[in-house]
Backbone of each chain as ProteinMPNN parsed JSONL, in Angstrom:
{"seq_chain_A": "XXXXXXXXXXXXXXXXXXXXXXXXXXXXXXXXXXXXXXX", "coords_chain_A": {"N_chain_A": [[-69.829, -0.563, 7.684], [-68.372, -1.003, 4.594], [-65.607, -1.731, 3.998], [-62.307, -0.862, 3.837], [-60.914, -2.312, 2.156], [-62.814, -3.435, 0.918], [-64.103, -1.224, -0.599], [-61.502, -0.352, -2.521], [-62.123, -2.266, -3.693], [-64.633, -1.924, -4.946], [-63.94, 0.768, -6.22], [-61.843, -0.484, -8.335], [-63.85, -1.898, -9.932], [-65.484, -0.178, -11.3], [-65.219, 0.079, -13.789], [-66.229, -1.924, -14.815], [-66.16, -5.111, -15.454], [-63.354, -7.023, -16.501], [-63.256, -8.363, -19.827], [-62.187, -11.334, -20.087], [-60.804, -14.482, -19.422], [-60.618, -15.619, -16.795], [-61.517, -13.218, -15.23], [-61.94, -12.155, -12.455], [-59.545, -13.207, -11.144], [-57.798, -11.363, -12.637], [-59.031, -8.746, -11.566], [-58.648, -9.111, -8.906], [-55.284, -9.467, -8.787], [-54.404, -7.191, -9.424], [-55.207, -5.478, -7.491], [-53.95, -6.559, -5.266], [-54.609, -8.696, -3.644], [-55.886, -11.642, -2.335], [-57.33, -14.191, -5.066], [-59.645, -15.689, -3.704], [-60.353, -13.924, -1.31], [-61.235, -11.41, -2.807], [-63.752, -12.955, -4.272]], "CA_chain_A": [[-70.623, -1.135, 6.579], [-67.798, -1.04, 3.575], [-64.146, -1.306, 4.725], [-60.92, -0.199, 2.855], [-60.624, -3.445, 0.845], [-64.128, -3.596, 0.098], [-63.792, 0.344, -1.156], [-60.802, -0.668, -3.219], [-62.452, -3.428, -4.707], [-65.492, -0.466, -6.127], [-63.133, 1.571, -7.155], [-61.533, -1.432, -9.344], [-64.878, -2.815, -10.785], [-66.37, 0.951, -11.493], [-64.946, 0.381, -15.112], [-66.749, -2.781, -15.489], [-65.47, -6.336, -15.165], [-62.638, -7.099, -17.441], [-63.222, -9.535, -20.644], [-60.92, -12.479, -19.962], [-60.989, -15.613, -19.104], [-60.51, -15.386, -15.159], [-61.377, -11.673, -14.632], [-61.752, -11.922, -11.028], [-58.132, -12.882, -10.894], [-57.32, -10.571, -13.082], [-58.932, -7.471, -10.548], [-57.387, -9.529, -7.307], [-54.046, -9.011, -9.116], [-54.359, -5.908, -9.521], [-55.141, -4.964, -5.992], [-52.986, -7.459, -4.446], [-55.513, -9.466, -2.831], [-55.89, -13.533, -3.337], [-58.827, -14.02, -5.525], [-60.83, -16.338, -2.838], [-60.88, -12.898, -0.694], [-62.017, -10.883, -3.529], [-64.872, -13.462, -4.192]], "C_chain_A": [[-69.692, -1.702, 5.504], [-66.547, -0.938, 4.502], [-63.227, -0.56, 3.349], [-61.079, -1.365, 1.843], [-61.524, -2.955, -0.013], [-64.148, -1.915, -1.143], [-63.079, 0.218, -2.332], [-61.607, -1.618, -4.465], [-63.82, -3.243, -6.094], [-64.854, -0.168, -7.026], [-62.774, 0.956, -8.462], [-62.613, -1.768, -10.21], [-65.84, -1.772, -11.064], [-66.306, 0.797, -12.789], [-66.028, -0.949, -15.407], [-65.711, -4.125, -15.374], [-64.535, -6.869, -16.454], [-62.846, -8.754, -18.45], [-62.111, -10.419, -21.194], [-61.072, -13.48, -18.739], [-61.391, -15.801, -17.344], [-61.029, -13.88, -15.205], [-61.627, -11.079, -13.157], [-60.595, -11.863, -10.283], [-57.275, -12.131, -11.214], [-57.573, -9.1, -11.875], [-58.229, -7.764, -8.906], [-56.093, -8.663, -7.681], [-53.852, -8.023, -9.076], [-54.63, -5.197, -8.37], [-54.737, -5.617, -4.928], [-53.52, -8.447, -3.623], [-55.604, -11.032, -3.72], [-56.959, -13.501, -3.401], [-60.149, -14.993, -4.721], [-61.077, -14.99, -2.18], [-61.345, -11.989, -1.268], [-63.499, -11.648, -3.713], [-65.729, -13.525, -3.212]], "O_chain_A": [[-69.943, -2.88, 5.249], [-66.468, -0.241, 5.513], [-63.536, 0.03, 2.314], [-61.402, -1.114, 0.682], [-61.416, -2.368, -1.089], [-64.21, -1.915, -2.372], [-63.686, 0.569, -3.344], [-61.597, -1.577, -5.696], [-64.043, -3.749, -7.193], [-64.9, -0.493, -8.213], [-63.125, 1.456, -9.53], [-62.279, -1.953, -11.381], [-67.017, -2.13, -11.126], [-67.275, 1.304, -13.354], [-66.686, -0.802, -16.437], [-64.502, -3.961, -15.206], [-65.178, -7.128, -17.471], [-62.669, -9.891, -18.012], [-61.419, -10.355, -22.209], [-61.355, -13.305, -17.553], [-62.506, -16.119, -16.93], [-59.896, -13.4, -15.193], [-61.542, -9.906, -12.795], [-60.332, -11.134, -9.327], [-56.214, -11.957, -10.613], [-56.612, -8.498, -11.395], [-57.622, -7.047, -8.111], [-55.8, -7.574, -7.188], [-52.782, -7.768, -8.523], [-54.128, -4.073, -8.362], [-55.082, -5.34, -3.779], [-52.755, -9.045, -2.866], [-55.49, -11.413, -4.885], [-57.74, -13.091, -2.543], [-61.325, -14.989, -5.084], [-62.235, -14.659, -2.435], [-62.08, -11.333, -0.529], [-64.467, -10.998, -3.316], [-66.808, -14.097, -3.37]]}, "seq_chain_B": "XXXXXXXXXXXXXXXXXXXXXXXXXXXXXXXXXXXXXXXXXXXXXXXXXXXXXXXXXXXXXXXXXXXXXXXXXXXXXXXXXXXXXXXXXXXXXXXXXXXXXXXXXXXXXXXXXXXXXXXXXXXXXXXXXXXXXXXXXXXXXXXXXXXXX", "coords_chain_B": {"N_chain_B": [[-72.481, -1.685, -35.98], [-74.389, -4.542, -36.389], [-75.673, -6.922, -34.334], [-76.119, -10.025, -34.555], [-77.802, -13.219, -34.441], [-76.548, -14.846, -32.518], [-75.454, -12.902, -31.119], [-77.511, -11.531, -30.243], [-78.653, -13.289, -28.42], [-76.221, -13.797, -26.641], [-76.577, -11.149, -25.323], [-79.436, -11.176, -23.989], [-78.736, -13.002, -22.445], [-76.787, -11.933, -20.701], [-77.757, -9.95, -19.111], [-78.856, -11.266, -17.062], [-77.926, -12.48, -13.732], [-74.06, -12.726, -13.665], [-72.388, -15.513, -13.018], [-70.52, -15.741, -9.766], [-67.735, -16.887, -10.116], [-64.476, -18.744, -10.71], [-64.552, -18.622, -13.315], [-66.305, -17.276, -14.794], [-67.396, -16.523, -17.558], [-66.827, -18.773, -18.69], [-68.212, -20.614, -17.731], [-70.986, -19.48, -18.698], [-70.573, -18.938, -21.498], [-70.871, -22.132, -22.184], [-73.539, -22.895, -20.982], [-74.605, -21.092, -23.187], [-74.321, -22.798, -25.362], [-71.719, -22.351, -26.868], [-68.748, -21.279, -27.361], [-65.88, -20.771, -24.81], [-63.979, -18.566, -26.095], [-65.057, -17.273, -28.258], [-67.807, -16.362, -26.946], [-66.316, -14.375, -25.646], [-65.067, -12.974, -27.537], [-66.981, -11.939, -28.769], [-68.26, -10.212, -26.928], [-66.017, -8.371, -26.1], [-66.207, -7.603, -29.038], [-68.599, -6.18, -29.037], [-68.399, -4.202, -27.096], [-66.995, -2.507, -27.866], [-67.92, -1.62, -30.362], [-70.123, -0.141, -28.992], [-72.362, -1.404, -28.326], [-73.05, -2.312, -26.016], [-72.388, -0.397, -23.335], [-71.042, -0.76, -21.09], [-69.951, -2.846, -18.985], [-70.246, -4.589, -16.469], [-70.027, -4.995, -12.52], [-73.554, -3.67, -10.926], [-73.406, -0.935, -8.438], [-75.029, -0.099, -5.474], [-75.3, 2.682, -4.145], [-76.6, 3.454, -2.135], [-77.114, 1.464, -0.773], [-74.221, 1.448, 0.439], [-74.39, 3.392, 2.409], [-74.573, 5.79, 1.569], [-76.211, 8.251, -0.923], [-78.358, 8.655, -3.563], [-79.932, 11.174, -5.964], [-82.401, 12.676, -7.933], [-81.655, 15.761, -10.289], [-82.513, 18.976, -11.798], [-82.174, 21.07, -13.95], [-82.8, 24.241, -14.928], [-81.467, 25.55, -17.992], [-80.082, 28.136, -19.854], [-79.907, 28.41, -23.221], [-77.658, 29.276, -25.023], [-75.92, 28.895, -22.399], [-75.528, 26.388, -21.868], [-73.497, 24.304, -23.539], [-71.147, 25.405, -21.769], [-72.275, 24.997, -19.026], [-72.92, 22.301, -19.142], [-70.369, 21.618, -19.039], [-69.627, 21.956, -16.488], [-70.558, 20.566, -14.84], [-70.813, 17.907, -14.949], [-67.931, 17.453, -14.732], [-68.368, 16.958, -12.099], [-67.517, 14.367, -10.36], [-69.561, 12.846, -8.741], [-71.874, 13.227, -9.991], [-73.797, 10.973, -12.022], [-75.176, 10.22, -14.638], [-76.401, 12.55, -17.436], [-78.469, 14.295, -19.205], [-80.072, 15.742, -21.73], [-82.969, 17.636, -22.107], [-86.272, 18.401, -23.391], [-87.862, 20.986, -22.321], [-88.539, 23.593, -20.019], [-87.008, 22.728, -17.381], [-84.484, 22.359, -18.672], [-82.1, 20.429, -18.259], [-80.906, 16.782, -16.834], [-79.981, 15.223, -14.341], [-78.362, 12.654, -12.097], [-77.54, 12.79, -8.999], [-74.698, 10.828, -6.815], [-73.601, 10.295, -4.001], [-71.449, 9.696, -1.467], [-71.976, 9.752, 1.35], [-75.412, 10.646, 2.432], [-75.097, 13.567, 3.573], [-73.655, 14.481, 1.436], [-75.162, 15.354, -1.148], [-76.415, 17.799, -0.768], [-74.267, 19.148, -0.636], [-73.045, 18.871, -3.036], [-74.942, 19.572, -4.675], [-75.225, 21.803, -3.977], [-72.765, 23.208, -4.631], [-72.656, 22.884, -7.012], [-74.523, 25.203, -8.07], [-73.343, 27.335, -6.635], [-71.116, 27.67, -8.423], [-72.421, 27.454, -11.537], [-74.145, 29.888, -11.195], [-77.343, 28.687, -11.57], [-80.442, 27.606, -10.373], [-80.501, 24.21, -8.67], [-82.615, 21.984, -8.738], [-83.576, 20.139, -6.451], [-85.005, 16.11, -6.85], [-85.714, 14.038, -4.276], [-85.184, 11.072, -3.88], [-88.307, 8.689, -2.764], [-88.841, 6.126, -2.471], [-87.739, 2.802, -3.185], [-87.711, 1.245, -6.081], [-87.502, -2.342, -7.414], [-87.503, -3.301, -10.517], [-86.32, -5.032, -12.163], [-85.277, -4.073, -14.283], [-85.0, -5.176, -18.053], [-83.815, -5.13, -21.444], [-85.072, -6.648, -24.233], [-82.94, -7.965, -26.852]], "CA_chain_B": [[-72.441, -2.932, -36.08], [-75.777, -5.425, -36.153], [-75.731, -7.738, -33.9], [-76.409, -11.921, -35.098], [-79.086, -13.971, -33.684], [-75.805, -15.483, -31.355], [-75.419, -11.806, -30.202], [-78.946, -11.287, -28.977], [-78.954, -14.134, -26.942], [-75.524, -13.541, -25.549], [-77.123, -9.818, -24.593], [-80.517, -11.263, -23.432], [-78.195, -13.44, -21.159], [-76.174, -11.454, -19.864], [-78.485, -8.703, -18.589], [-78.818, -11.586, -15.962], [-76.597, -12.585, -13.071], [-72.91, -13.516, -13.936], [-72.044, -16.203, -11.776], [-69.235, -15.482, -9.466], [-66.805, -18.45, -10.008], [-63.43, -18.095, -11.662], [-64.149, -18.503, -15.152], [-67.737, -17.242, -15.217], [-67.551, -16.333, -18.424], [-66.742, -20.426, -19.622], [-70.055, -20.831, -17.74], [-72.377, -18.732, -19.338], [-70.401, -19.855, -22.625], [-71.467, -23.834, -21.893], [-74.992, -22.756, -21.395], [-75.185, -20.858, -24.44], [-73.688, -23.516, -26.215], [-70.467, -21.112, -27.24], [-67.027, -21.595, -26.744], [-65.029, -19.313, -24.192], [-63.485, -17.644, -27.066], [-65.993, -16.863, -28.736], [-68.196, -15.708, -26.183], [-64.873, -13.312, -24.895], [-64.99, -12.248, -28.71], [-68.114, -10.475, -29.323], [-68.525, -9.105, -25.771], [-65.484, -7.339, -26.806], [-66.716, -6.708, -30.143], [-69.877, -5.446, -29.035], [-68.578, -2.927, -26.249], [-66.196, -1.914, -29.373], [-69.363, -1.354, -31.086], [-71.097, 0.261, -28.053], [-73.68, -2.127, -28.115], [-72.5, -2.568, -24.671], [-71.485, 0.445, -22.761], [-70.467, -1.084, -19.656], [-69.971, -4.741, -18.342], [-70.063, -5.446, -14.923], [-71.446, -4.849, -11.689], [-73.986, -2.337, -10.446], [-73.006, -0.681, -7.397], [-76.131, 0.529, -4.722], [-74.492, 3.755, -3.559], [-77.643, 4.33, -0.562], [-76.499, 0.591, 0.624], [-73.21, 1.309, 0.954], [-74.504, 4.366, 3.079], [-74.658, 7.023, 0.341], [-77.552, 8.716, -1.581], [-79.146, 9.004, -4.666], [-80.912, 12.317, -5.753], [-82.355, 12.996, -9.549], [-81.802, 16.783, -9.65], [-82.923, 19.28, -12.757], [-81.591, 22.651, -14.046], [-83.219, 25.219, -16.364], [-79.773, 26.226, -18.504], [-80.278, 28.835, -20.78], [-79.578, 27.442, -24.333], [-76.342, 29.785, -24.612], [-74.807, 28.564, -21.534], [-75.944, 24.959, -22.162], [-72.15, 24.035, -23.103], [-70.618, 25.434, -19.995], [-72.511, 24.653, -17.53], [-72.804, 21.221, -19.262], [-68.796, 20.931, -18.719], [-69.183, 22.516, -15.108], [-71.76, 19.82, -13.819], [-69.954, 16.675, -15.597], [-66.785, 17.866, -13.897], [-68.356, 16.759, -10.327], [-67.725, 12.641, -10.555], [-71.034, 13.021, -7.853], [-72.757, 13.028, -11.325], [-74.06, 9.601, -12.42], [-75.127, 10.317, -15.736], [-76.986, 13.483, -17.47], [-79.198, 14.064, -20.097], [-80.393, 16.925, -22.351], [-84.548, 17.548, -22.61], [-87.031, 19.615, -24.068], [-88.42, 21.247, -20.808], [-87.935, 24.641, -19.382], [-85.365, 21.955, -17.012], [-83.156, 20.973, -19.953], [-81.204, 19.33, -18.061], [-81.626, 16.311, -16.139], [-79.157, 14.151, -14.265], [-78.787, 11.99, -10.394], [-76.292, 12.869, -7.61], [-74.689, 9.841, -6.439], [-72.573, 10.511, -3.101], [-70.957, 8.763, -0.359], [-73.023, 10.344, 2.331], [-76.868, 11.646, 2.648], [-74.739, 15.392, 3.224], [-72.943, 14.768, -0.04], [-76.175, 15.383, -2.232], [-76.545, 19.184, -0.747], [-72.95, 19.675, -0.973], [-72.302, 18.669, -4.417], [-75.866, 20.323, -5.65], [-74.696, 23.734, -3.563], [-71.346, 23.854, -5.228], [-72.88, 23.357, -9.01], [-74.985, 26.201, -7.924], [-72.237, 28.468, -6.564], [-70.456, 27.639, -9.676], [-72.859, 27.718, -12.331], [-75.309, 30.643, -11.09], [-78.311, 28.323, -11.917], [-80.501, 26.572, -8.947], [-80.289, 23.11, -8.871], [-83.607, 21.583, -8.169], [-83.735, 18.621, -6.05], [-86.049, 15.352, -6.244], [-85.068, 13.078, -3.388], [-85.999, 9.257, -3.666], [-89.211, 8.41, -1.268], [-89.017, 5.042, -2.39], [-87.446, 2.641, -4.635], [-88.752, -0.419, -7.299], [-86.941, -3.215, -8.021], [-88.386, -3.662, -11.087], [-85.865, -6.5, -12.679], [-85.559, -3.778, -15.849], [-84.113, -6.032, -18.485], [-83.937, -5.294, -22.544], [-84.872, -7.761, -25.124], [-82.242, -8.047, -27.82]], "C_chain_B": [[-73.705, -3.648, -35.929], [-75.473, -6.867, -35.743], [-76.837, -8.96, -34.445], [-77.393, -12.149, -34.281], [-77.9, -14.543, -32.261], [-75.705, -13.976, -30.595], [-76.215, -11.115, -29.399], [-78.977, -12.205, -27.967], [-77.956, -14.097, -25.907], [-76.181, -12.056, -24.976], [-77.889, -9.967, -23.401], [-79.905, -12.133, -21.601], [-77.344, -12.7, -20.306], [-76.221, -10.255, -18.927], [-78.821, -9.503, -16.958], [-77.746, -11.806, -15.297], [-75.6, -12.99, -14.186], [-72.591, -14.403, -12.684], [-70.726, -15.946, -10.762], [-68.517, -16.621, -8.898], [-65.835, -18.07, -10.342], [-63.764, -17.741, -12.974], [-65.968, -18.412, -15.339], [-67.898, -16.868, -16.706], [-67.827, -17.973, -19.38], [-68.147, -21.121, -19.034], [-71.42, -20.422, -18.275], [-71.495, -19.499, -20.629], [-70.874, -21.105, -23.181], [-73.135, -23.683, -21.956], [-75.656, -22.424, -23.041], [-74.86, -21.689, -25.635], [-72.714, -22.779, -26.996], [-69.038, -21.222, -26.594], [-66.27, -20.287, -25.931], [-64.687, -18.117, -25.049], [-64.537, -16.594, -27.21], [-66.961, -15.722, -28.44], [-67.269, -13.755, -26.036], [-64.953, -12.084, -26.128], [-66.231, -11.074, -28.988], [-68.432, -9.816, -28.097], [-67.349, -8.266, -26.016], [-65.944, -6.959, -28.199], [-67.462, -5.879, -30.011], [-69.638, -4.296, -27.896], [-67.436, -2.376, -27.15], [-67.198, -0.889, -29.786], [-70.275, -0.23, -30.343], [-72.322, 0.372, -28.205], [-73.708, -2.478, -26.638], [-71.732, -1.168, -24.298], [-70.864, 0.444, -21.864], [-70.8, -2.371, -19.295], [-69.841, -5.164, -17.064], [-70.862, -5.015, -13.94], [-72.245, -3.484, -11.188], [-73.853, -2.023, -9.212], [-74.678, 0.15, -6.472], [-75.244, 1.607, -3.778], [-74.849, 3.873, -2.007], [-77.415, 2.716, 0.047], [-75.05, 0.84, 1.282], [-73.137, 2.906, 1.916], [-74.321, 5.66, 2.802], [-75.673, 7.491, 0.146], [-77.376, 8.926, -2.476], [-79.935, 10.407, -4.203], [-80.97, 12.7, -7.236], [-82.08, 14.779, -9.194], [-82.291, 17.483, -11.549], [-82.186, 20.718, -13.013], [-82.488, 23.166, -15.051], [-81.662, 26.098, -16.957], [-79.953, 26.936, -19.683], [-79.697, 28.081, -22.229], [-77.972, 27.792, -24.773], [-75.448, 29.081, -23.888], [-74.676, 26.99, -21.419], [-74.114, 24.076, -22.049], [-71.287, 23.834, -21.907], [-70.969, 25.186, -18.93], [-72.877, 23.335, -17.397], [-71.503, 20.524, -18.617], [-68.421, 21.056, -17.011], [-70.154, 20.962, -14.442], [-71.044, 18.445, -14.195], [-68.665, 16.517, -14.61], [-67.238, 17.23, -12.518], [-68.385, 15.235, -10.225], [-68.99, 11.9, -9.685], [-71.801, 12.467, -9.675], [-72.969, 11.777, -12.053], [-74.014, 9.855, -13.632], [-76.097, 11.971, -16.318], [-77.297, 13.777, -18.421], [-80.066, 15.215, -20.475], [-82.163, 16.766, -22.659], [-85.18, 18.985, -22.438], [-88.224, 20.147, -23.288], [-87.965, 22.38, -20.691], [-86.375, 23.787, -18.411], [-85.511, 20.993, -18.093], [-82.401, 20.21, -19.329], [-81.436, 18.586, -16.227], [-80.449, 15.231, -15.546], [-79.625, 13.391, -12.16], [-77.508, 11.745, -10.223], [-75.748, 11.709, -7.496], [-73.628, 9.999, -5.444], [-72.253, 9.165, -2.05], [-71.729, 8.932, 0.363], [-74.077, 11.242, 1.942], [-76.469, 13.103, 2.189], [-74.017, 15.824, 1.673], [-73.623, 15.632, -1.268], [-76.365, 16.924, -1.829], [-74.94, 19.749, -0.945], [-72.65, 19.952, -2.089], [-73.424, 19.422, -4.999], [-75.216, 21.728, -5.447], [-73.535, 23.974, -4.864], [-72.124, 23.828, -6.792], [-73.697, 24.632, -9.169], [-74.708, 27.633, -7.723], [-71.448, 28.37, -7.955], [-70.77, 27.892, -11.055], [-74.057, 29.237, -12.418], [-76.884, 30.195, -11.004], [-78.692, 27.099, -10.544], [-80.498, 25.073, -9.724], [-81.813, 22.218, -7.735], [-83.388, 20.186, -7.598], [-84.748, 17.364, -5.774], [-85.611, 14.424, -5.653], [-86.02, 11.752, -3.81], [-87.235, 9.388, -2.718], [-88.868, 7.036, -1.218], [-88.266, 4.184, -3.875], [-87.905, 1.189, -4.997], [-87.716, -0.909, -7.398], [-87.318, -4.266, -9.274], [-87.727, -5.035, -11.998], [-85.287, -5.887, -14.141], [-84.65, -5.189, -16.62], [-85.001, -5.363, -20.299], [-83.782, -6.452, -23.242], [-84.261, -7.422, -26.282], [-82.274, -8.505, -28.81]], "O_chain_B": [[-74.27, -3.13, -34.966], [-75.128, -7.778, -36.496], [-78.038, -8.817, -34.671], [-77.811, -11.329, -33.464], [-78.36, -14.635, -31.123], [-75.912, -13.991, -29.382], [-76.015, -10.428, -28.398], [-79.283, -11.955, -26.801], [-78.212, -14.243, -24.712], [-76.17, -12.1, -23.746], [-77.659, -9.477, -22.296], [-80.265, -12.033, -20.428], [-77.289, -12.991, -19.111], [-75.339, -9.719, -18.256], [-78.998, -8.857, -15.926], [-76.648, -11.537, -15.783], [-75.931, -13.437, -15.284], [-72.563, -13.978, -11.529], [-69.7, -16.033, -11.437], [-68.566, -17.153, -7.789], [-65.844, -16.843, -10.439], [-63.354, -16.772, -13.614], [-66.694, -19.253, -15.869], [-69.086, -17.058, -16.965], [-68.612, -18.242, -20.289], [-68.916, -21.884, -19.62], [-72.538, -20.934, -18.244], [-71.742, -20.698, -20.767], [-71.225, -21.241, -24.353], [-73.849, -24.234, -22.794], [-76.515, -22.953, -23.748], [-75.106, -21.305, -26.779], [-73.166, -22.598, -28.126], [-68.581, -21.222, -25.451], [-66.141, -19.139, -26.355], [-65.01, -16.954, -24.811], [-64.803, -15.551, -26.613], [-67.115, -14.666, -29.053], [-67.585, -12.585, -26.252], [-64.929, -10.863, -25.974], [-66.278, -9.88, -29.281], [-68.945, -8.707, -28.243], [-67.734, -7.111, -26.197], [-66.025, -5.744, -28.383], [-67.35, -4.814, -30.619], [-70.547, -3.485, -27.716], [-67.034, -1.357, -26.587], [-67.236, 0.324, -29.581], [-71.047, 0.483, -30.984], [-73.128, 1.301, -28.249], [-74.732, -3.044, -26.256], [-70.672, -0.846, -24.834], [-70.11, 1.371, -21.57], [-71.935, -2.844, -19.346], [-69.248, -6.198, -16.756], [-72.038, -4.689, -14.097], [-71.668, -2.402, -11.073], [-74.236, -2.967, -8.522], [-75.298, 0.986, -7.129], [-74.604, 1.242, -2.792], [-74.137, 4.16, -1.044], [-77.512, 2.599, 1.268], [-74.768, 0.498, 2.43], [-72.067, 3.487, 2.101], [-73.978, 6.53, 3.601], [-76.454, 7.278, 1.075], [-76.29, 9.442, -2.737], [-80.359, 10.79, -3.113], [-79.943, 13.01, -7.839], [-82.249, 15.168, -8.038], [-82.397, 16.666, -12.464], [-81.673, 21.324, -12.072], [-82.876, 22.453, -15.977], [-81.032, 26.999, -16.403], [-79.982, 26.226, -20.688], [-78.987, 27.088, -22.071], [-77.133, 26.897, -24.878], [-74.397, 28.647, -24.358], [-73.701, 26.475, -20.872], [-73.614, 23.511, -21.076], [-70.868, 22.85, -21.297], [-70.261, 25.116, -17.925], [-73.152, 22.846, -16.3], [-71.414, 19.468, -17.991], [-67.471, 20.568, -16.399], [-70.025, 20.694, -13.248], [-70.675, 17.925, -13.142], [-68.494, 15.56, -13.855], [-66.297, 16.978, -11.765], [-69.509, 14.815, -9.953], [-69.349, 10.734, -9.85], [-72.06, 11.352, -10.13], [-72.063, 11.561, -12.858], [-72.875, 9.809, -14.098], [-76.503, 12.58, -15.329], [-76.319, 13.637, -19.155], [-80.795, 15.688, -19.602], [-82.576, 15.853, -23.374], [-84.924, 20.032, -21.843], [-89.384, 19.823, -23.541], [-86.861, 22.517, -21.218], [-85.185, 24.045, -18.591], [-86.022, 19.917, -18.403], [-81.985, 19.205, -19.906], [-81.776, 19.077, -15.151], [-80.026, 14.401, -16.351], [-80.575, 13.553, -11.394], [-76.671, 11.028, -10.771], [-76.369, 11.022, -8.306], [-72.519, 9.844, -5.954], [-72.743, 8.038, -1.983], [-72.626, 8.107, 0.192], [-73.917, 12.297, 1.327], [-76.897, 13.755, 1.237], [-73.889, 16.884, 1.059], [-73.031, 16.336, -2.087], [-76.526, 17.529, -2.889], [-74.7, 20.846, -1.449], [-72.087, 21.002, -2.399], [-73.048, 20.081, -5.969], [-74.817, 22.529, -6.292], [-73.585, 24.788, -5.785], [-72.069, 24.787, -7.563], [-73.657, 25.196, -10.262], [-75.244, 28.651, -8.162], [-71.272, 29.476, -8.465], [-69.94, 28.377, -11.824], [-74.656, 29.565, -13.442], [-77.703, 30.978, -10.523], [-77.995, 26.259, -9.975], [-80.495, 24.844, -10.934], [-81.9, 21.999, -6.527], [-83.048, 19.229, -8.294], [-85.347, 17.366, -4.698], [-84.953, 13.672, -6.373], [-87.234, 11.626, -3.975], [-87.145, 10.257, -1.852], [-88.582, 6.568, -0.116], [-88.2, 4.574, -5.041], [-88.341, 0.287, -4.282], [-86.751, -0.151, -7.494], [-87.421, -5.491, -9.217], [-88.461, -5.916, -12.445], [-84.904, -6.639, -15.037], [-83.904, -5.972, -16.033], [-86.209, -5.183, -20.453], [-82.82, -7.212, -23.129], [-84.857, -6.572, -26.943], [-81.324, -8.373, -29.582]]}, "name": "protein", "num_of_chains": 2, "seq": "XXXXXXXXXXXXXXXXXXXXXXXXXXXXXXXXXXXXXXXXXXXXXXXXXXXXXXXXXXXXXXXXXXXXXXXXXXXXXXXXXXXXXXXXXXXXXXXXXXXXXXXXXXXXXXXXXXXXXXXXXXXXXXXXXXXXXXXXXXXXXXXXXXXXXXXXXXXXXXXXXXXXXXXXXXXXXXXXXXXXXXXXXXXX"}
């Protein structure tokens, strides 16, 4: 159903989505992933 | 803090989707007629403020093959404290909430797995002495909630 990324990518966005400009690239970055595969 | 007439409507908007683009934020900004900044500014001001306690997305625990379960305690008024700090302690615990009920206290499980929700009630039970009543979901609404600001 959920893999490891996807899991990771909870974990990251449990706090809430960060206020800044990009913040999708901002949680990629942060879990090493390029932000088209986060989206 | 009292939120402006620009701060209700950024609220009222943003209770709906965010778009997921790069710069969703410079999109909802453009709509509301509001400059990136700006925008960026009072959504931090306002979860400053905690007019906003949380910004982003909601997670469905029972799609991602989990469960929900509201559950209830009767906690003597004494032990209220401790067995407040013992039940908090289980990150299972969504949120939890004090009322004027024989069960004072009122919160909802939120596990990885179905077995999680007897696991995590058992242990606050072995731990606190006090049962831990369980009301399981039958069914759930998608009711759209949304506050007007």
């Amino acid at each position: 159903m959920i893999d490891e990324t996807d899991r990771r990518i909870i974990a990251a966005m449990q706090e809430g989505l960060p206020l800044v400009p990009a913040p999708f690239a901002r949680v990629a970055a942060d879990l090493a992933l390029p932000e088209p595969e986060l989206m | 803090m009292t939120p402006d007439a620009t701060d209700r409507r950024i609220l009222n908007r943003m209770q709906e989707d965010l778009p997921l683009t790069a710069h969703p934020y410079a999109a909802v900004a453009a709509e509301l007629g509001l400059t990136e900044d700006d925008l960026l500014e009072r959504l931090a001001r306002m979860k400053a403020a905690r007019l906003i306690t949380r910004f982003g997305p909601f997670f469905d625990a029972a799609a991602m093959g989990g469960a929900f379960c509201l559950c209830a305690m009767a906690v003597p008024e004494a032990e209220f404290e401790s067995v407040l700090t013992k039940v908090n302690a289980h990150p299972e615990v969504a949120h939890n909430y004090e009322r004027t009920h024989r069960l004072n206290m009122w919160f909802v499980l939120a596990t990885e797995t179905p077995q999680g929700i007897a696991a995590t009630a058992d242990a606050i039970e072995t731990e606190t002495g006090i049962a831990v009543l369980r009301f399981p979901k039958l069914q759930e609404f998608f009711i759209g909630f949304r506050v007007a600001a």
